[in-house]
C-alpha positions in Angstrom: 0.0 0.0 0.0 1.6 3.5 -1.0 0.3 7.6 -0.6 1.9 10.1 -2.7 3.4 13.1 -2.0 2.2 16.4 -3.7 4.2 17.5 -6.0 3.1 20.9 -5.4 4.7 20.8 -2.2 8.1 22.3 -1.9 9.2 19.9 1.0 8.1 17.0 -0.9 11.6 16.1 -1.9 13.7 15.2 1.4 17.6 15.8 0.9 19.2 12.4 1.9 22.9 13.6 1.3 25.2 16.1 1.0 26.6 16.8 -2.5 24.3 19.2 -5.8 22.9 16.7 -7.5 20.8 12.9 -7.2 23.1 10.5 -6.6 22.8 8.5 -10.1 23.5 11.8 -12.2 25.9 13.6 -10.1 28.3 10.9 -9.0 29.0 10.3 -13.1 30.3 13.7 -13.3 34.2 14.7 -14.0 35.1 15.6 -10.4 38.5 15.7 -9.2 38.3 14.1 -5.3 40.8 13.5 -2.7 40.4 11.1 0.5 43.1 11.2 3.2 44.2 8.1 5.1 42.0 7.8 8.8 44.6 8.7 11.6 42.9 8.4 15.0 39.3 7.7 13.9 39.6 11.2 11.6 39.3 11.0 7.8 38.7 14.1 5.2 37.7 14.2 1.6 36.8 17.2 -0.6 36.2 17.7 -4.7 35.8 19.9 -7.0 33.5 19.6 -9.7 33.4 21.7 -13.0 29.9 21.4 -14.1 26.9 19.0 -12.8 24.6 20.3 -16.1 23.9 17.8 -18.6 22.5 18.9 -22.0 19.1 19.8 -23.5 16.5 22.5 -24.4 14.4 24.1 -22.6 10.4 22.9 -22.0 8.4 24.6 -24.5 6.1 27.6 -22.5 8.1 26.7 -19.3 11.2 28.5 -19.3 11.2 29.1 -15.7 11.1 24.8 -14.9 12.7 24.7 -11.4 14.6 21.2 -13.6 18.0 23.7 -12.9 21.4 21.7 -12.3 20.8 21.7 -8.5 20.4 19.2 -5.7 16.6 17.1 -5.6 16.1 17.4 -9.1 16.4 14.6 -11.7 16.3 16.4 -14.6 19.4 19.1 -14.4 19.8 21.1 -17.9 22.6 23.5 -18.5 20.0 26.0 -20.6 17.9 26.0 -17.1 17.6 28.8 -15.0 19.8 27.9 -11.6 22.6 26.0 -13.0 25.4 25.3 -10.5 29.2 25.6 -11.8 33.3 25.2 -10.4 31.4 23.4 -6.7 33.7 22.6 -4.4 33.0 20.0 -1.5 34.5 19.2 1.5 34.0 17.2 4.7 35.3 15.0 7.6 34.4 12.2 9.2 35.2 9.8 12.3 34.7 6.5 12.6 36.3 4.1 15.7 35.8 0.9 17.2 35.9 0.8 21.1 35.6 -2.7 21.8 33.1 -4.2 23.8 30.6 -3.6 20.7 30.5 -0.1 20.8 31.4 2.0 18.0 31.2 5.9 17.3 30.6 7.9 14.2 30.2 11.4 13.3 31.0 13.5 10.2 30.6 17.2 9.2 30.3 18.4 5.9 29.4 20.9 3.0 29.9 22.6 -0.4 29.7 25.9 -2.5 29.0 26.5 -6.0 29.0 29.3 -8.1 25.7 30.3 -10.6 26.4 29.6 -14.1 25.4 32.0 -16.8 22.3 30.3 -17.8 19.6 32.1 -16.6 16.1 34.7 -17.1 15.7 38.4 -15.9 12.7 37.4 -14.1 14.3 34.8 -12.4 15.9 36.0 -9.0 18.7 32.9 -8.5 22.3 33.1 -6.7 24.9 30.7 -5.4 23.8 27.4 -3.9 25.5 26.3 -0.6 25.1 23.4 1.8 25.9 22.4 5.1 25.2 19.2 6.6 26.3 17.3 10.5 25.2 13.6 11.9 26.4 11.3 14.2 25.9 7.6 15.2 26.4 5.0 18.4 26.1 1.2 18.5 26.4 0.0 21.5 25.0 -3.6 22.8 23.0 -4.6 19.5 22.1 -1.1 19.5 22.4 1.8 16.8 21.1 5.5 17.1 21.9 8.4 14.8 20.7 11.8 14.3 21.7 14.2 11.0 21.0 17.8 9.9 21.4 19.2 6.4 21.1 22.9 5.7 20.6 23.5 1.8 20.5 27.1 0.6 19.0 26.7 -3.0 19.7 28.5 -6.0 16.3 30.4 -5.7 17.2 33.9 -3.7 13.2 34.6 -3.9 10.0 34.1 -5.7 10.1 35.3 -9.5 7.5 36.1 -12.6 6.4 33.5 -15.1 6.2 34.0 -18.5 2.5 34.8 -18.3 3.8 38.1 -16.0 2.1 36.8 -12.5 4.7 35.9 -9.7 5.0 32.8 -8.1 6.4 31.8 -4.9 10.0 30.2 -4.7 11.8 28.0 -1.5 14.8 30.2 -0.5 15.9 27.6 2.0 15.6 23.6 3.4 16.2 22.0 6.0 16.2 18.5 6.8 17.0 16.4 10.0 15.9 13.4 10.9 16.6 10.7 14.4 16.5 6.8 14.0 17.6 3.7 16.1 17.9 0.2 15.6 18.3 -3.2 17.7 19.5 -6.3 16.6 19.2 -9.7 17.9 19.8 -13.1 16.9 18.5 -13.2 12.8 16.5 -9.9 13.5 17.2 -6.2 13.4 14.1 -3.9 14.3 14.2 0.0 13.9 12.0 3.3 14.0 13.1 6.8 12.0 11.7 10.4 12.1 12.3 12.7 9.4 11.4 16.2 9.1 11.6 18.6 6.2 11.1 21.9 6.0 10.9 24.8 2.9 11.2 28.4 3.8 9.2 29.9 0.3 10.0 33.3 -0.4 7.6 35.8 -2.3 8.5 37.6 -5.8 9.0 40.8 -3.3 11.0 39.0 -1.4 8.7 38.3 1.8 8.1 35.3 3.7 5.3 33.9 2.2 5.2 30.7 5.0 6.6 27.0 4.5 6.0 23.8 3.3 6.9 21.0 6.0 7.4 17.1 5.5 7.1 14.9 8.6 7.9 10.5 8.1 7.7 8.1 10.7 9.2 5.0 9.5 9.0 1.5 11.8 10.3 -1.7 10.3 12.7 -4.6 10.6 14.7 -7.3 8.5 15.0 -11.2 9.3 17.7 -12.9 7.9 16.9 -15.9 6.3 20.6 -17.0 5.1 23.8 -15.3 3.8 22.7 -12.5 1.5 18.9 -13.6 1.8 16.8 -11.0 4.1 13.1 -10.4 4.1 11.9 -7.2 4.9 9.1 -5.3 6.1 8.0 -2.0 7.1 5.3 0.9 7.7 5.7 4.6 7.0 3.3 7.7 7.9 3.8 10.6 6.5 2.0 14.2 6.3 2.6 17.2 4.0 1.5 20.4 5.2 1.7 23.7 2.5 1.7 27.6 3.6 -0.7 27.7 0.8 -3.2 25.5 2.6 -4.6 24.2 -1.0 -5.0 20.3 -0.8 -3.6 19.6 -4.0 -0.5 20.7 -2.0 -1.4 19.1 1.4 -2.0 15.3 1.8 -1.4 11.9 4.8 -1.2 8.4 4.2 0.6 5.1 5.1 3.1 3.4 2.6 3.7 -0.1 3.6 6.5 -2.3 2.2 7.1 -6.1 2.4 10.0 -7.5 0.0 12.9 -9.7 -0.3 16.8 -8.4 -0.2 19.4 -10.4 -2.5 23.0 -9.7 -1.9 26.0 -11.7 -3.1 
């Protein structure tokens, strides 16, 4: 059983990692990237990557698509207003083992990009920026974590269409979310909250209110054999819009039942 979220919403697409574009797109990118050995738990990364744009044209009587070369969208265009350029990432994390079971993990990350040329005069965009900390403990069959992600998008504030009426734009998400799991014997049960957050921006650049995303996720896996797991899980959800329009707004449950094949 699945609910869908509205795509009207601006929350409606949680950020579930730290880097300017979905992970299938953006990871095929040229990127230059450095990792350092860990000393004492402590590793660091960073890149640099030229462009994250792919190709293409722009929709015909929708030149203002929010499709730019950003993070959450899977169609990023060069010719689209927004595109991202010369983004530079960097981060560090810490991973150690304490014996005993009990291991410790944290990281803290980010990146800046510059605005490429693409873009429309009745567009207001600017440079996109992100921020992003979490950390994790297992400790006797237990695991809990926590993460928060700042993303300032491209959008500065709301804009005009091509039709000359102004629409509303997110200037900022945020996204954090808490989550613990147990294990024992074959089983491993767990529970997650997520919470979203867009702060939409008016073409005069007032606060026009935000969209907000809030999951509760409880589910578990059995292991049946090496690489064989079944699992099973429930998920609430409720989007919530500053416009209050239901076509923007909806609840449901999503439940999932499957099989996991690893080798």
């Amino acid at each position: 059983m699945t609910a869908v979220l509205p795509s009207g919403n601006f929350a409606s697409s949680p950020v579930s990692y730290i880097n300017f574009g979905p992970g299938f797109m953006y990871d095929r990118m040229e990127k230059v990237s450095y990792f350092s050995p860990r000393v004492a738990g402590f590793q660091f990364g960073a890149s640099y990557t030229p462009n994250n744009c792919m190709i293409g044209s722009v929709p015909a009587g929708n030149p203002n698509s929010q499709y730019y070369c950003s993070i959450g969208n899977s169609l990023a265009r060069a010719d689209l207003p927004g595109g991202q350029q010369d983004i530079v990432e960097a981060g560090v994390n810490y991973l150690r083992d304490y014996g005993g079971g009990t291991t410790v993990g944290a990281y803290v990350g980010g990146g800046v990009a510059k605005l490429s040329a693409q873009q429309y005069a009745n567009v207001n965009m600017r440079n996109q920026s992100q921020i992003g900390l979490g950390a994790s403990v297992t400790w006797a069959g237990w695991t809990f974590g926590a993460d928060y992600r700042l993303n300032n998008l491209p959008n500065k504030y709301g804009g005009i269409d091509t039709t000359g009426a102004a629409i509303d734009l997110p200037k900022t998400q945020t996204d954090w979310q808490i989550g613990a799991t147990y294990g024992f014997g074959s089983w491993v049960l767990g529970f997650q909250y997520h919470d979203t957050t867009a702060n939409v921006r008016t073409a005069a650049n007032t606060a026009a209110g935000d969209d907000r995303l809030r999951m509760l996720s409880v589910g578990g896996t059995y292991a049946l054999g090496p690489g064989i797991q079944l699992a099973s899980g429930i998920q609430a959800f409720k989007a919530t819009s500053y416009t209050g329009q239901p076509a923007n707004q909806n609840r449901g449950w999503n439940f999932v039942l499957g099989t996991n094949l690893s080798f």
